[in-house]
N, C-alpha and C positions, 0 to 999 in steps of 0.2 A: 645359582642366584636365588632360586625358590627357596630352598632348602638353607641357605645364607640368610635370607629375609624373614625366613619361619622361623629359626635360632634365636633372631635378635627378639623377634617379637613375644618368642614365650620366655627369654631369658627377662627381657620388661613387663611383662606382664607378672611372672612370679614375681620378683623383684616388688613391683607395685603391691603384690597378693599380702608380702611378708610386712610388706608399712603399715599397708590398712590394718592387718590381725593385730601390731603392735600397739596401734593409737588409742585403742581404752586402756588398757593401763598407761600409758603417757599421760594422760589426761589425769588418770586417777593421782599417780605421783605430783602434776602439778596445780592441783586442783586449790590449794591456797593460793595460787597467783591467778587462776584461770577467773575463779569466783567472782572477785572483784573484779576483773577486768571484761567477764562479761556484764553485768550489773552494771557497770559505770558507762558501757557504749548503751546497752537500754536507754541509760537515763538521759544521756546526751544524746539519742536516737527523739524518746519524748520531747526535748525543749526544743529539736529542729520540725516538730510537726507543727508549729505555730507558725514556722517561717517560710511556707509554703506559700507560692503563689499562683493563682491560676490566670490563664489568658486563654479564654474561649474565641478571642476574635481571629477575621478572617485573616488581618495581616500578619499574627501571631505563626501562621503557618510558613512564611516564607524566611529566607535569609536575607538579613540586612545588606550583602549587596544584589541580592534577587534583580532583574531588570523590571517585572512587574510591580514589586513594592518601590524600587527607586521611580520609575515613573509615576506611583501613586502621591508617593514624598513631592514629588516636582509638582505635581497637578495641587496638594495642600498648599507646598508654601508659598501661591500665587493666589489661591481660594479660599481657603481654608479646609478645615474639616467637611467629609460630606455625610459622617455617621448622624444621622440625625434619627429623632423620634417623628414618626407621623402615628399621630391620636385621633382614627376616624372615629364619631359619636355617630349615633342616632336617637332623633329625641324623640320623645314618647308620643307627640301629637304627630310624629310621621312630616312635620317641614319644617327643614333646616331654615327657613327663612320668616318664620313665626317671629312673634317680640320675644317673647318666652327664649326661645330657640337660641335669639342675636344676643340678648342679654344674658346667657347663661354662657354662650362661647364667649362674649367679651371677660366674663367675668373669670374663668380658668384663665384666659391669660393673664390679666390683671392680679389674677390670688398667686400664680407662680411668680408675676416678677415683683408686686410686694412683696415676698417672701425674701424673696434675693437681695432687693436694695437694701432692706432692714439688716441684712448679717451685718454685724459688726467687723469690723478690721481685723484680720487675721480669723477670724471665725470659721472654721473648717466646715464647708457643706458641699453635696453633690450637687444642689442648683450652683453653682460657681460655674457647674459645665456648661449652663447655660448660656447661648451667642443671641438666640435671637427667636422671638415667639412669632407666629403670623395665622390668625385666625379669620374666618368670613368678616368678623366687624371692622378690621384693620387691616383687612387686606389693600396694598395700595393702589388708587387709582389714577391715571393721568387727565388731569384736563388742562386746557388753554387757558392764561388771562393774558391777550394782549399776544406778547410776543415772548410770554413765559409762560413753560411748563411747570406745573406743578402736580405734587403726589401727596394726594389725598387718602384718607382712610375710605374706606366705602361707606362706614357710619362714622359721621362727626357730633359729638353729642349725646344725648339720651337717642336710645332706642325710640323712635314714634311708635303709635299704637294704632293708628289708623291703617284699614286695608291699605288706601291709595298711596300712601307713604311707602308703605311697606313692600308693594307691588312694583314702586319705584325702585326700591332698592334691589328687588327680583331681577325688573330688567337692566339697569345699570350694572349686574355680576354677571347675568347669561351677557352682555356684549361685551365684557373680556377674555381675549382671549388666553388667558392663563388661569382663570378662573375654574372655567366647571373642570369638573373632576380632579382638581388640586382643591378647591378649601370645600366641592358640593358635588355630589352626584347630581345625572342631567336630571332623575326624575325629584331631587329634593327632599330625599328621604335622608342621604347620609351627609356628613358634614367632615372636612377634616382642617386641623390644627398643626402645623411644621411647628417642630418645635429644634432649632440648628444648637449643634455644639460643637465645643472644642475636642469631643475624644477623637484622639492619636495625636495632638501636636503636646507638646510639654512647655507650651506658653501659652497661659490661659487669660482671658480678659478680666480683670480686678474694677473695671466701671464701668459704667455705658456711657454709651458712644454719643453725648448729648448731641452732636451735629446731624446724626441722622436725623432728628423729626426737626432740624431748622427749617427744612422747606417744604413743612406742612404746615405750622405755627409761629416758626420764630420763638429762641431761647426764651422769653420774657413770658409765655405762654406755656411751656411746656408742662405735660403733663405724664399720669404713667401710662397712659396709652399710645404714649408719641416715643417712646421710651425704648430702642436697640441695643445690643452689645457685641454688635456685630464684629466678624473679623475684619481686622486693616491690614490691606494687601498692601500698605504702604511701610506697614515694619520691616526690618532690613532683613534681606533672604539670607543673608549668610549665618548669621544666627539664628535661622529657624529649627529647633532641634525634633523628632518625635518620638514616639513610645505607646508602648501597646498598651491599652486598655488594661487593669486586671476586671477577673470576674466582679469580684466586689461593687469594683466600682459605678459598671454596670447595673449591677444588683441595686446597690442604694442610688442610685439616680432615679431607676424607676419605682420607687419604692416611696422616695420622696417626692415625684410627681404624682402618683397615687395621693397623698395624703389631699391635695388639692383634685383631684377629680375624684374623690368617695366623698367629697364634703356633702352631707345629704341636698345640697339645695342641689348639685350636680350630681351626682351618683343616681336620685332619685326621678331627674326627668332622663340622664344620658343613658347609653350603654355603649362601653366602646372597642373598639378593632385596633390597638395597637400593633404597628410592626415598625421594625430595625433592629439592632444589635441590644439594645439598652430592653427590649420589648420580650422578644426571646429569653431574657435571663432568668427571667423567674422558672420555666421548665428547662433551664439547663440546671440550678441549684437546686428543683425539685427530684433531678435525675442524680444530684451528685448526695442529697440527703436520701432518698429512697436506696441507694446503693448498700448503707449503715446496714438496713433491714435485709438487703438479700448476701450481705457478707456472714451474716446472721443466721439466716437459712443454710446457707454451706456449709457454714461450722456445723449446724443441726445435722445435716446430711454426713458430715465426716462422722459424728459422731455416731450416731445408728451404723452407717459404715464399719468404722473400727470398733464398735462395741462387736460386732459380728463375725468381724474377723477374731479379736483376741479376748474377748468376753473378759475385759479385765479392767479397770478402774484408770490403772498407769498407763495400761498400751493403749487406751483411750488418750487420755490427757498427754501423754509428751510429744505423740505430731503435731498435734495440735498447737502447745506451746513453740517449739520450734518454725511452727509457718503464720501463726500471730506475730511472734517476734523477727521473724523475718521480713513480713509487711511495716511492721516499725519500722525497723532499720534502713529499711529500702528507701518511706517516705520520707522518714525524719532527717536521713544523711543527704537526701535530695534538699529539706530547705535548705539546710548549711553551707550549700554548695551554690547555693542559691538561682538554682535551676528554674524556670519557669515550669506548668505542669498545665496538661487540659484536661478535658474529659476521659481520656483516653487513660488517666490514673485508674479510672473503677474495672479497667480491663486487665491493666498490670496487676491491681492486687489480686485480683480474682484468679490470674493465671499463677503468680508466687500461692494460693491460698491451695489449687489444684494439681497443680505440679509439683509444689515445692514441697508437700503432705509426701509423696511417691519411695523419696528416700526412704523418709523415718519409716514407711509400711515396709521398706523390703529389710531394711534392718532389724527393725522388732518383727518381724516376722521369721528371718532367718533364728532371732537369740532365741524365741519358744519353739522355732521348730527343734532346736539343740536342746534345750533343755526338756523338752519332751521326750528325748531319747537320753535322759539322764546326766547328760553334762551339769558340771555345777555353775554357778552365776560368772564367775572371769573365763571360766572356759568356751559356755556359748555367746560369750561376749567376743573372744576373737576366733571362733571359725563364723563366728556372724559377720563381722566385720570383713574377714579373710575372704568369704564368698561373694560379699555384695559391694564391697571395698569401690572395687576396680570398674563395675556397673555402674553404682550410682555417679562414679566419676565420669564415665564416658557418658550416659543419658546427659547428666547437667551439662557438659558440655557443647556437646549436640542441641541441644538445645535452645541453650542460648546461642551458638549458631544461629539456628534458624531465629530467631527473634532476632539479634541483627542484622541480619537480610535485609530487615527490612528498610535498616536505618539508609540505602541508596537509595529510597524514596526522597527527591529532596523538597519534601513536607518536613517543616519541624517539628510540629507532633508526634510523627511518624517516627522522625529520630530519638525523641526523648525518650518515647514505648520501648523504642525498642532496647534504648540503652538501660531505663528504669528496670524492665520485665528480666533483661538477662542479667543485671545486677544483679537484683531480688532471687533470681532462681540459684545465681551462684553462692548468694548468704544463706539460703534452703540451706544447699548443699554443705557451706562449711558448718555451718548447724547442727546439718545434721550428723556430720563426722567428728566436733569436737567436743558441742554442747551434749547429746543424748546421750556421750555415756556418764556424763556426769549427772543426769537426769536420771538415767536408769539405774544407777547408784544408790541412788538417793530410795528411788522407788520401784522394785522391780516388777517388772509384769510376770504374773503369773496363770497358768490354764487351768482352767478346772480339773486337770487331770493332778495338777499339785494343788489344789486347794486342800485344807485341813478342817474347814467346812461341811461337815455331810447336811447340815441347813442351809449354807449357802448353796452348797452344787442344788439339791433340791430346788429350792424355792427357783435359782435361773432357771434348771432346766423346765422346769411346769412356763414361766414367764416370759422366760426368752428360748425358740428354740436354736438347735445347735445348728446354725448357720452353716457354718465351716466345716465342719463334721461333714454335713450334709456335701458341702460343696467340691470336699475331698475326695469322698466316694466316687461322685458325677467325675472328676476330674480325670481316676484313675480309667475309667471306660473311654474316655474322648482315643486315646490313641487307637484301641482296638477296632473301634468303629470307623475311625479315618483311614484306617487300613486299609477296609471292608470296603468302602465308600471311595477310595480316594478319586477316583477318575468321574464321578457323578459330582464332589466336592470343587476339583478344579471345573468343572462345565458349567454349574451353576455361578460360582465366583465369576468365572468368563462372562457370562452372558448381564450379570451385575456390572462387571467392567464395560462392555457393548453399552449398556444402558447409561450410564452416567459419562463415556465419552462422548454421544449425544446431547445431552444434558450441557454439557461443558460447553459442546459448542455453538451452546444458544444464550449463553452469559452474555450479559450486554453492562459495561462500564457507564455508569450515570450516576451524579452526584446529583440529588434533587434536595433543596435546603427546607422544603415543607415537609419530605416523606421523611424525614426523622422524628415526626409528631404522630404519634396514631390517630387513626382515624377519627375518632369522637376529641378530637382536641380543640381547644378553644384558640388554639396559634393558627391550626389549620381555617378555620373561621374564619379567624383577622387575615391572612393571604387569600381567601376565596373572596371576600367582599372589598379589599385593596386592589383584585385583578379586576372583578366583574364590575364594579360599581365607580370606582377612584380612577389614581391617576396611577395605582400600578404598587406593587410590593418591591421592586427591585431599579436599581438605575445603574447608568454607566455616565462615561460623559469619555467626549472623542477630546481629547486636546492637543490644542494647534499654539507650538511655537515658533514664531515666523522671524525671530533674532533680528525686526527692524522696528526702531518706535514707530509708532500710530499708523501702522501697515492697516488696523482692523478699521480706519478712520478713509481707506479707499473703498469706494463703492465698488469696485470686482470684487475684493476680496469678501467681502459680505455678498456678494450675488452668488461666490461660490458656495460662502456657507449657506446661503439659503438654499440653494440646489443639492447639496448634499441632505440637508434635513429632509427635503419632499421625495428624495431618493431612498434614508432610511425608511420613513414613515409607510411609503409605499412599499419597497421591497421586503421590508421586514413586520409587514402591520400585522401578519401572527402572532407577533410579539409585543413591538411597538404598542403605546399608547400616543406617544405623545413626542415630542421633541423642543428644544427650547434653546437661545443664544441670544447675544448680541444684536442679532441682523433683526429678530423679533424683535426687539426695542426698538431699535433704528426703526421699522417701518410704524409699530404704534406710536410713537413721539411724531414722523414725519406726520402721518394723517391729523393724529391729536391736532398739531399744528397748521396744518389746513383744511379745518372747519369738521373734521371727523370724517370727509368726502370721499366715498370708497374707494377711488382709483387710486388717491393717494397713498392707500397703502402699499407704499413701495419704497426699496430701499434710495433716499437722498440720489438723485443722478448725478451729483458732482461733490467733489473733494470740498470742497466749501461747503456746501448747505449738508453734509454726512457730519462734518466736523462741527458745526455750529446747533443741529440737529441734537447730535449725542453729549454735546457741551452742557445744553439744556436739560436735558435730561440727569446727567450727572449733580446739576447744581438742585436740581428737584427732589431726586433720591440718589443718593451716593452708595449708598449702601446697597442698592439692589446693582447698580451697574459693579459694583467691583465683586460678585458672587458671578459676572460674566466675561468679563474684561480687565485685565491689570491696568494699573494708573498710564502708564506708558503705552495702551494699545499696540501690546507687541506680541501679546498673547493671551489668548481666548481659548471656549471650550464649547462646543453641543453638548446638553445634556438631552438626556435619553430615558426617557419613563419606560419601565418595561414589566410584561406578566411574567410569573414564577413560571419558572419549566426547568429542569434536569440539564445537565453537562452534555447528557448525550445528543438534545437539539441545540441546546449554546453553543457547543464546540464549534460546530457548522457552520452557525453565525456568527460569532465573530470572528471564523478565521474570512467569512466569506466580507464581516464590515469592515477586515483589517487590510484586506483585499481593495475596498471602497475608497476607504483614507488613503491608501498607498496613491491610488490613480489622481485620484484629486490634488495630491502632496504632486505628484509629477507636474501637473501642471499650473502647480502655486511656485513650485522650481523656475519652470521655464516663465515664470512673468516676474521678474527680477528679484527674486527670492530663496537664493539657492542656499540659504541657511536652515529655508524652512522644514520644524519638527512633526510630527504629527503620532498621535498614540493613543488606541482604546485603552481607558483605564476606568476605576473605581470599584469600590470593594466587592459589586459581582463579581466583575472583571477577573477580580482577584480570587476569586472563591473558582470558578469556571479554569482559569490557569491551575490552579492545583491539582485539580481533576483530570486535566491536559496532562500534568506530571506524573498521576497516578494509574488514568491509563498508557502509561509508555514504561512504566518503575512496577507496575506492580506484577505481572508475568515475569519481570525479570531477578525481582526478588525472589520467585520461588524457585529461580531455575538455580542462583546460586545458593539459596539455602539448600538445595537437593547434591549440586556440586560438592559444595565446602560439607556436608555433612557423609557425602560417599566417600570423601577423602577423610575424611577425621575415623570414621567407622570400619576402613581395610584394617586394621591391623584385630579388629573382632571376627569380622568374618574368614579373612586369610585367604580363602581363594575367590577365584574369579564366580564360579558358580555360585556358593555360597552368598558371596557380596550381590549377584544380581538378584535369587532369589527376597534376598532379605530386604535391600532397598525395593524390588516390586511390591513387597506386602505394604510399607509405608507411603509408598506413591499412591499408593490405593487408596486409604480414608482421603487424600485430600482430593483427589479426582472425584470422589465420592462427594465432596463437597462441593466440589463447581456443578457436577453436575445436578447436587440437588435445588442449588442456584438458578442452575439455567431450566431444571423442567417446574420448580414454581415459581418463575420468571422474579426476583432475587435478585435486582442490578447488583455490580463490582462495586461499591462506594467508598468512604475514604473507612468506614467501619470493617465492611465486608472483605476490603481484598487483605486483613491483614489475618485470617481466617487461615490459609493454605500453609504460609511457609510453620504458622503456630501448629497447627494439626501434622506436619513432616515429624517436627522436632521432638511433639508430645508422643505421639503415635509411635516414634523408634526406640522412647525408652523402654517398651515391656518386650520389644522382638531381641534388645540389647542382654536385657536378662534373661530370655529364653535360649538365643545364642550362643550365650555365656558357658550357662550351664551345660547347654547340647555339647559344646566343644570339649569342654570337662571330661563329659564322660563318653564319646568318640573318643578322646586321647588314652581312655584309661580303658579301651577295648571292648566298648558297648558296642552292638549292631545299631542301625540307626532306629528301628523300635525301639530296641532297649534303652537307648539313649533319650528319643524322646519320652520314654516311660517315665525315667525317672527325671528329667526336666518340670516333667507336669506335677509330680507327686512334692519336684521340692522348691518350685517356683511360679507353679500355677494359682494358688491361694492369692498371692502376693500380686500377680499380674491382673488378676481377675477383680480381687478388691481394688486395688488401684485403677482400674478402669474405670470402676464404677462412681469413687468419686470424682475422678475426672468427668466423666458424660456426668451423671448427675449433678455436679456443683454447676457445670456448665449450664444447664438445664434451667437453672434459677436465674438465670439472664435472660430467659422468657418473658419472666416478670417484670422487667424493667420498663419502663414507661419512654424510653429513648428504645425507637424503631430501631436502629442497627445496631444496638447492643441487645435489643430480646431476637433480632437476625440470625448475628452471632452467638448467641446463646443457644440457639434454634440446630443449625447447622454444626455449629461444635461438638455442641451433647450428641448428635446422632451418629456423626463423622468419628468420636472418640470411640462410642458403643459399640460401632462396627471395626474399632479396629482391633477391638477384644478378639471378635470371631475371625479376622485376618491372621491373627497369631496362633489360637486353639485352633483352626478349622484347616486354613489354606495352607498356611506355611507347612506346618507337618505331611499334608500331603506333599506337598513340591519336593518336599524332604525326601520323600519314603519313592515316589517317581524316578524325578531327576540324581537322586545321590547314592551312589554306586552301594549296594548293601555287602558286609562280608557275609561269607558264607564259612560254616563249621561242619566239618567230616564227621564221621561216629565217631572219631576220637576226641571231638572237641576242640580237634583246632583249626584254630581263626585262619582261612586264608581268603586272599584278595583286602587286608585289611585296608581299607582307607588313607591316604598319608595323613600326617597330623596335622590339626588346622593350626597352626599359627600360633 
């Protein structure tokens, strides 16, 4: 059966050996059709890079029937959108409650929604996103006349300039209670501005909502400060449609909010703390524009690279063109296809730019190694071809394996990387098998050893010294020394391994949406003074469908929501700021309503004065009750003000809130309501489940990228020992990776776990060419020194430059201003560096140990030889 399986295998593998040698002159013969037809996918590669879209948002990660994003869908098309902008300010004389201070917060709101009712019809702008502004001046408040409620701005009027006025206005804000730390910090330094929109629904508001300020002024009065555009949960649900954000759009929303707070009379007294999705965009575009400059760097790095290895003008310039034009095709065939894309694009090129380079070096490496030994140009074109053929097919392979791996994450992100990266790797590869000989054609690389130059060999050698040379020599001594050394080379490896399974297992899974800003960042700022000062950088909101009209119109059921809020608040006030619903209205309308008398703050005791209570209310401000209650009081929501912290304490809590609503839900069941729904959602919500996703998906990814790639890889290594050594030396960088994770404590995040199965797939391409080769020449009667002698002597160059631009391209993801791409840049580069000396170092020993050596009589023959691998 062995010996049956070993047949087929080298019968396909020559077989395979005889294609590759043949495909540069195939090439050549069809090179009047090849030309054209590559040139014309370029150009139509260029016109899809226009048509590229990005979606940085959170819902963008999930599948449209996901149960988290359908609950969030359900909680929109009753609420509306909950992406909003909050603009905390602080103004220069230190109180938000100055005239200065009211008049200039009046006044941002004012210049944004003049700006908006002025568009003309049909007039295309990102304030359209705009639903609804709410700042200190027009914050609404309730007071009595009679036996009606009414909702007042807090300033009606000019700003007064008198202390005592103003002092009024002071304490009429502190005795709201939704006031401090939604529009003012308690000590009156910072100030914040809601500003609601419609991103994620794809029905946007085209007027304002003139009924909302009816019952502050009356239509006949109204003004732009009485002025809403609120959502109406009164549109019909069945045509509510939604849709992800793109970047863009984000981008100019807050871009065009800017132009209105840098107006110097604002810019000059504010300074401010924006946070939400719209806030964030400017350093996610700054992160996707700085990417230009370190794809930039790379190339520089390949280039000093391959200047070194082939000291020659062409064998510089054709990897290079081949994995440019492979990030083309990759992104360009991506818009046509019309794929969404995120951040996680500047990782795929980077990984096409690093890996996909690997081919064209062991290629042109192989044609100057042959032509160095006197072949002429179509000749070391196919034993070039014949030896690395069959190599670069299986690495690309493997490869992108492991990069799909990871697409069972189910992030969509996740999946796109994975699908974009092993696309991209597989266009390297065809690249670099159909396009380079026709490149190499055109311009052949040559070594100084054929240069015609006695001024050029000069002047390089004075300029540049002989790298390769150099590194040829070093190479040929590595086996004798591993020989000497081997049992001191596996002890020290070992105890490397000891250390990083430590390491490994102090990785801790946490998505944190602040630590992807470094430290001196001005996002981190605006979330430090949103936690410590406001009403919080992050929100959820619990919602309750209870499938009977005006269920929320019975006093229990509003006692339980109140009892649940004083339950989160308390239980989770780590986190918690605040809490807010329905039942909070119902008690300030009742007291409003009877004389502001403190006991009265309690929820209506009967189904009559609850219903006539919140009736009022609604005819006061409509707009604020339906952001809590559907028209039908059949379903409502607690929202939930909360501080930034990581997946790894959220996880806790909300399985521990989902836990809370569950029990509550039991006994909203048993009080004649067995329809009723109940569901944490909103886009933390949604950001914390992904994380939930990733730590359960992302260990399981590397197990079958390790699986599926031991199975693609038997038929290289051929035996079982073979196959274990070869797969340990690549288990190794990425172990190496977790655990450099876990000892500079390095959480799993949605960047970092995609780290492991990447470094399997990269890592097994240079042990594939050393294997390759090893087997070669074990089949052709080496001892296993001698075999790996001359492995090193005519695949070492090749394995060792390729390493290095991999760890060092990776390396320039240091740079990057997004925390878990300079992570992953961080851990990459070091996990590839090391996997150089796993292939020179360890593997040869394991060789020379574990694999049975022949032995030769004085007569020179080989006995005990080896069977043949495969």
């Amino acid at each position: 059966m062995t010996k049956s399986y070993a047949s087929i295998t080298r019968r396909i593998g020559q077989g395979m050996n005889n294609y590759f040698e043949g495909v540069p002159e195939q090439m050549r013969k069809a090179r009047i059709l090849l030309w054209p037809l590559f040139i014309g996918l370029t150009v139509m590669a260029f016109m899809g890079l226009g048509k590229v879209k990005f979606d940085m948002t959170v819902e963008g990660w999930f599948e449209k029937d996901d149960p988290s994003l359908v609950s969030l869908e359900a909680f929109r098309s009753q609420f509306g959108s909950d992406d909003n902008l909050y603009v905390i300010y602080e103004p220069a004389d230190g109180d938000v409650f100055s005239q200065r201070s009211l008049e200039l917060a009046r006044g941002i709101r004012e210049d944004l929604l003049t700006r908006k009712l002025n568009l003309k019809e049909g007039e295309p702008s990102p304030l359209r996103h705009i639903v609804k502004i709410t700042a200190l001046p027009n914050a609404p408040v309730l007071t009595a006349e009679g036996d009606a409620l009414i909702s007042r701005h807090l300033i009606r009027g000019p700003v007064p300039s008198g202390q005592n006025e103003l002092d009024k206005i002071r304490a009429m804000a502190q005795s709201q209670e939704t006031f401090p730390k939604l529009y003012f910090s308690p000590d009156g330094r910072y100030g914040g501005i809601v500003i609601e929109t419609d991103f994620g629904l794809a029905q946007y508001s085209s007027a304002p909502d003139l009924h909302s300020g009816a019952g502050e002024t009356g239509l006949s009065e109204l003004r732009i400060e009485d002025v809403s555009m609120a959502f109406d949960g009164t549109a019909e649900q069945a045509a509510m449609q939604f849709q992800s954000t793109d970047l863009s759009e984000y981008y100019d929303f807050i871009k065009a909010i800017q132009v209105t707070l840098e107006k110097p009379e604002f810019a000059g007294y504010f300074k401010y703390y924006p946070v939400g999705n719209a806030a964030t965009t400017e350093h996610d575009v700054m992160v996707l524009e700085e990417a230009q400059t370190l794809y930039l760097a790379m190339l520089g790095i390949m280039v000093v690279v391959l200047w070194s290895l082939f000291r020659n003008l062409s064998g510089m310039l054709w990897p290079i063109v081949i994995v440019v034009l492979s990030c083309i095709w990759t992104v360009g065939f991506t818009g046509w296809l019309g794929m969404t894309v995120t951040g996680f694009v500047v990782l795929t090129i980077v990984m096409i730019l690093v890996v996909g380079i690997a081919d064209s070096i062991h290629i042109l490496s192989g044609y100057v190694h042959f032509r160095d030994q006197g072949f002429d140009h179509r000749q070391a074109m196919r034993r070039a071809y014949y030896n690395s053929g069959n190599a670069t097919l299986l690495t690309s392979i493997t490869t992108m394996a492991a990069m799909l791996s990871d697409g069972i994450i189910p992030i969509v992100p996740m999946r796109v990387f994975a699908v974009m990266t092993a696309a991209g790797i597989g266009i390297a590869w065809l690249l670099a098998i159909y396009l380079l000989p026709l490149l190499i054609d055109l311009w052949q690389p040559t070594t100084m050893k054929h240069s015609n130059s006695l001024l050029t060999r000069m002047s390089l050698g004075r300029l540049f010294p002989d790298i390769s040379g150099m590194l040829q020599r070093w190479l040929t001594r590595i086996i004798p020394f591993v020989q000497r050394n081997r049992f001191t080379i596996i002890a020290l490896f070992a105890g490397v391994f000891v250390a990083t399974i430590y390491g490994a297992s102090q990785v801790r899974i946490d998505t944190d949406p602040v630590a992807q800003y470094p430290k001196d960042s001005k996002m981190r700022e605006n979330f430090m003074v949103a936690d410590q000062n406001m009403v919080g950088s992050q929100t959820l909101a619990v919602y309750f469908d209870l499938g009977v009209p005006y269920a929320f119109q019975e006093p229990w059921v509003l006692k339980k929501l109140e009892e649940m809020q004083n339950e989160i608040e308390q239980k989770y006030s780590q986190y918690v700021i605040r809490t807010a619903s329905i039942a909070d209205v119902a008690k300030k309308s009742y007291q409003t309503l009877n004389e502001n008398r403190p006991e009265m703050h309690i929820v209506p005791p009967t189904p009559e004065l609850l219903s006539q209570t919140l009736f009022m209310f609604d005819n006061s401000n409509p707009t604020e009750r339906r952001k809590m209650v559907t028209d039908d009081y059949s379903s409502a929501h607690i929202t939930v003000y909360l501080r930034n912290a990581g997946s790894y304490e959220y996880r806790k809590v909300f399985n521990s809130l989902q836990q809370d609503v569950d029990r509550y839900l039991t006994t909203i069941h048993n009080h004649d309501y067995p329809e009723a729904k109940a569901r944490v959602t909103g886009l933390f919500t949604l950001m914390m489940t992904g994380a939930d996703y990733l730590s359960k998906q992302s260990l399981a990814s590397f197990g079958i990228a390790l699986l599926a790639i031991s199975i693609l890889m038997w038929p290289v290594f051929g035996t079982f020992k073979l196959a274990t050594i070869g797969m340990s030396i690549n288990v190794l960088p990425s172990l190496l990776a977790y655990g450099l994770m876990g000892l500079f404590k390095i959480p799993l995040d949605f960047t970092t776990c995609l780290i492991a199965p990447i470094i399997i797939g990269i890592a097994l391409d240079d042990t594939i060419h050393v294997m390759d080769h090893y087997k070669k020449a074990i089949n052709e009667g080496c001892t296993v020194v001698e075999a790996l002698q001359r492995t090193m002597e005519s695949v070492g160059q090749a394995v060792v430059f390729s390493s290095l631009i991999l760890g060092l391209g990776l390396s320039v993801l240091m740079l990057s201003s997004s925390v878990g791409t300079a992570t992953a840049g961080f851990i990459g580069s070091f996990a590839m560096l090391s996997a150089v000396l796993y292939d020179l170092f360890l593997m040869p020993a394991l060789l020379i140990v574990f694999n049975r050596e022949p032995v030769k009589d004085e007569q020179g023959i080989i006995h005990a030889i080896p069977k043949p691998l495969g």
